[in-house]
N, C-alpha and C positions, 0 to 999 in steps of 0.2 A: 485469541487476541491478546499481544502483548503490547504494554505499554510501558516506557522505560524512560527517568527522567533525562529532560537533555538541556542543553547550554540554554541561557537566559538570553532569547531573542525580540528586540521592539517587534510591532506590528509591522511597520515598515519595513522591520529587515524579515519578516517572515513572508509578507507578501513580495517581495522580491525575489527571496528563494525559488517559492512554489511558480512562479511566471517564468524564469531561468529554466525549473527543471523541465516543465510543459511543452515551452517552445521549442529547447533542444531535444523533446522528445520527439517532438512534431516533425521538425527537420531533419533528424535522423531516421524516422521511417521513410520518410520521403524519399533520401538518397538511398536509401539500401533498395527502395524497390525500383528504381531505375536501375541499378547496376544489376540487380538478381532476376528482369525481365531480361533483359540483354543474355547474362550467362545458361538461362533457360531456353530463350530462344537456338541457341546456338550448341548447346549440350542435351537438353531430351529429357534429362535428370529427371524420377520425380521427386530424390532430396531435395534439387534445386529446387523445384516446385515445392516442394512442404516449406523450405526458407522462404520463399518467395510469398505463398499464401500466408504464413507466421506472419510477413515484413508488412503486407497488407492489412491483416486484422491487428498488426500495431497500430498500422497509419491510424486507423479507424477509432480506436481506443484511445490514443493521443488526446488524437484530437476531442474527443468526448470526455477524457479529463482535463484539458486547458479549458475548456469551457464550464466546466462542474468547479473546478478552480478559483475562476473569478467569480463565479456565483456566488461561490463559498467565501470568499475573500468580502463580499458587501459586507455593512455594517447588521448591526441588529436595529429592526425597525418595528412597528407598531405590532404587524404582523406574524412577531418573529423574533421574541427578546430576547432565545438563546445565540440569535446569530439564523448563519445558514452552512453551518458547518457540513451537515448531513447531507448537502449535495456531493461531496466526495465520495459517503459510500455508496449511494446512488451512482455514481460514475463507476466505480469498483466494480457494483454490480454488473452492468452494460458492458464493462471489461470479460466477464466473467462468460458472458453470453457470446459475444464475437469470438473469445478464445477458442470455447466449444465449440461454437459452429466452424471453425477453420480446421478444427481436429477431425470432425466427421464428413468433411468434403477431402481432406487428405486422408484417412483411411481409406474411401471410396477410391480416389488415385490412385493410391498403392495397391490397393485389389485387383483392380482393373490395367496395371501394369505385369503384375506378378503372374497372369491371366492370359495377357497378350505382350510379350515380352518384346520388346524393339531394342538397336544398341544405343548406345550412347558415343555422343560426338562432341570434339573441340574440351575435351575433359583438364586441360591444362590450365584453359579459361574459367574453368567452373571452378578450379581451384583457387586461382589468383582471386577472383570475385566473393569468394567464402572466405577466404585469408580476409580480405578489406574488408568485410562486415565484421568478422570478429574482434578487429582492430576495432572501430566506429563503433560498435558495442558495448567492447570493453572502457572504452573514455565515455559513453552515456552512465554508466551504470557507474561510473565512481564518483560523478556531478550528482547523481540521484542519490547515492547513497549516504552524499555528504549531506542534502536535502535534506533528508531522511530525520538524519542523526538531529540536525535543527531545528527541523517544525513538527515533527509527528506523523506527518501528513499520511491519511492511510489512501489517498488516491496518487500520491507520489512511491507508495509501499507496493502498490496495486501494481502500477507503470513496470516498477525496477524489476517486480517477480516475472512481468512475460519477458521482459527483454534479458532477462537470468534465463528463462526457457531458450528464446532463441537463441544464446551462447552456447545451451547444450544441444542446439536444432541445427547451429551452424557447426559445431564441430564432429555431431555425425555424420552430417553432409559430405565434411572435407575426406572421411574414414570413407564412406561410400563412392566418392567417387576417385580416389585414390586405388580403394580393391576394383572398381572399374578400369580401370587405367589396366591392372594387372593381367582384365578378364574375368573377372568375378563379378558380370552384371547384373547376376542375380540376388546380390548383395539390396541394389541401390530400392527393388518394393518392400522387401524385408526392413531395411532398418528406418523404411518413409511410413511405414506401419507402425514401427515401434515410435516413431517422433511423435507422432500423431494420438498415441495413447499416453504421452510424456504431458502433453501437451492439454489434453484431456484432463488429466489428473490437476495440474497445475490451476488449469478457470477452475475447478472445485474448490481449492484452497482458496481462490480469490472471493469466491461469490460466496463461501463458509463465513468469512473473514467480514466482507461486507456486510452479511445478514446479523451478524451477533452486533455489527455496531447497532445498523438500525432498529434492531428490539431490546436496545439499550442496558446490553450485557452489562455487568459490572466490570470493576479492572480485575486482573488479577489478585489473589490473595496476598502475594508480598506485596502490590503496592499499597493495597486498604491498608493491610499494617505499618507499612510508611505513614502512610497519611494520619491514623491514630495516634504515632507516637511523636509524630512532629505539635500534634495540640497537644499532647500530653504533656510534652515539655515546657510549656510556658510555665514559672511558678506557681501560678495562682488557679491554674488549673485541675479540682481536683478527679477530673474524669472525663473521659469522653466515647460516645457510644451515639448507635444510631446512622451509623455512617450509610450514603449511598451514593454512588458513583457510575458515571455512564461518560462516553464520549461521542464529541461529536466534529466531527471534521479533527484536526488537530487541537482543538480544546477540549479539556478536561470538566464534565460537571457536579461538583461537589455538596453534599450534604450532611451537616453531622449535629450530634447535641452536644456542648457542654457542659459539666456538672460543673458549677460553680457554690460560693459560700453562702446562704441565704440572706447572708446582711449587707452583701454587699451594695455600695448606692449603683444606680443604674448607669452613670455616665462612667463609673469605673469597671463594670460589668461591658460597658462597648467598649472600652481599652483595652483591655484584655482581650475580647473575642476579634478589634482589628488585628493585634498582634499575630494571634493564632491563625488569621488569613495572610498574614503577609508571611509566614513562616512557610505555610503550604504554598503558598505561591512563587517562592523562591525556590521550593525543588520544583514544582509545577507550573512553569508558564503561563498563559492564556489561559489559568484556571475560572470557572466562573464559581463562586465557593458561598453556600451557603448559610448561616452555623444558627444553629436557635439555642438558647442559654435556659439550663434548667437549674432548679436550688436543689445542693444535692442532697439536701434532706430527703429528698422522694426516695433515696436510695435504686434499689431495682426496677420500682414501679415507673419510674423514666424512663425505663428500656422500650417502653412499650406505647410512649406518646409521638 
């Protein structure tokens, strides 16, 4: 689990993001699986089929992160004071799940192709209709990506990683039924096999990904040291330790100690430690940030309160 600082977006402009990438995700599996019923119908393929089962366990996925989306997007209530961020990797997960199960209904295809071989028909059509999905694709996955870069969002991270699978689902397909074109039909269970274990691999990374949010992995180690040395820098700061971080939905949640001077009065002690939030908050957006102020007279034995 990576987490990388990015541009300073209001709330407003981040739940607008995440709704944009959603719907256009939603809409885009829609239309590919109309046009990839069509070129199945009429071609036999079972790549067409593996794109076509992928294009479906998109829909499905979509639509089960737009909805984990606006969950995620409510406020924090009585219930719930970090938010509801965690409905995301929950959505990730469920992503994770439908992926795999489309993996092991299309190896089962391709078995059973490779088994009982039939030819393939109208193969110019199958190509035109894999061309247009890759096109359709590739313009979702640049809107997601930009997403991406904005809000964090690991259920928008989720999204872009299958629909990155299907660009590599769909451009087997077009090799597949291309070498069918040629006569090489024995190409097209072979490489619906290999998609399918692509494919496989891929809901692992996802549901990996998801699981470390929600048992509250920490960030990476470059960025705990970011975040230490962003307190650090305040002047008056003469230490900080204790730190503990976890994410949830695209916000960040933050814990640390401050060493501060022992004399110092208490309303100058909360000056200093708003500073030190607003400092991590400017590389860290939607941080929710903690800080408890210790005298650093304790020296070491701080480390451990």
């Amino acid at each position: 689990m990576s987490i990388e600082p990015r541009a300073p977006t209001t709330s407003a402009e981040t739940a607008r993001l995440l709704r944009l990438a959603t719907w256009a995700s939603v809409s885009t599996a829609g239309l590919l699986i109309l046009v990839k019923v069509v070129a199945w119908g009429m071609t036999g393929s079972i790549t067409v089929l593996a794109s076509l089962m992928d294009s479906a366990m998109d829909a499905m996925a979509s639509l089960l992160t737009l909805l984990a989306v606006r969950w995620s997007l409510r406020p924090p209530d009585a219930e719930h004071r970090f938010g509801h961020g965690k409905a995301q990797a929950l959505a990730a997960l469920g992503q994770s799940a439908f992926i795999a199960g489309s993996a092991l209904f299309l190896g089962l295809q391709a078995v059973d192709r490779f088994l009982n071989p039939r030819p393939l028909t109208e193969i110019g059509i199958g190509l035109g209709v894999i061309a247009f999905a890759i096109l359709v694709t590739l313009a979702l996955l640049a809107l997601q990506r930009h997403v991406i870069r904005r809000t964090g969002s690991p259920a928008i991270r989720a999204d872009a990683l299958h629909y990155a699978t299907d660009l590599a689902t769909n451009s087997a397909t077009l090799v597949a039924l291309g070498l069918a074109g040629l006569g090489w039909s024995w190409i097209d269970p072979i490489l619906g096999l290999a998609i399918g274990l692509y494919i496989l691999w891929s809901a692992t990374r996802i549901g990996r990904d998801a699981i470390e949010m929600l048992m509250d992995r920490e960030l990476p180690d470059e960025a705990r040291w970011q975040i230490l040395e962003l307190a650090r820098a305040i002047p008056e700061v003469r230490g900080a330790h204790g730190l503990r971080t976890r994410q949830s939905g695209q916000s960040l949640i933050i814990q640390l100690h401050l060493e501060l001077d022992d004399a110092l009065p208490l309303r100058q002690a909360h000056q200093i430690t708003l500073a030190v939030e607003a400092r991590i908050r400017e590389r860290y957006p939607d941080s929710h940030i903690l800080i408890h102020q210790d005298p650093v007279s304790l020296g070491r034995e701080a480390m451990d309160t």
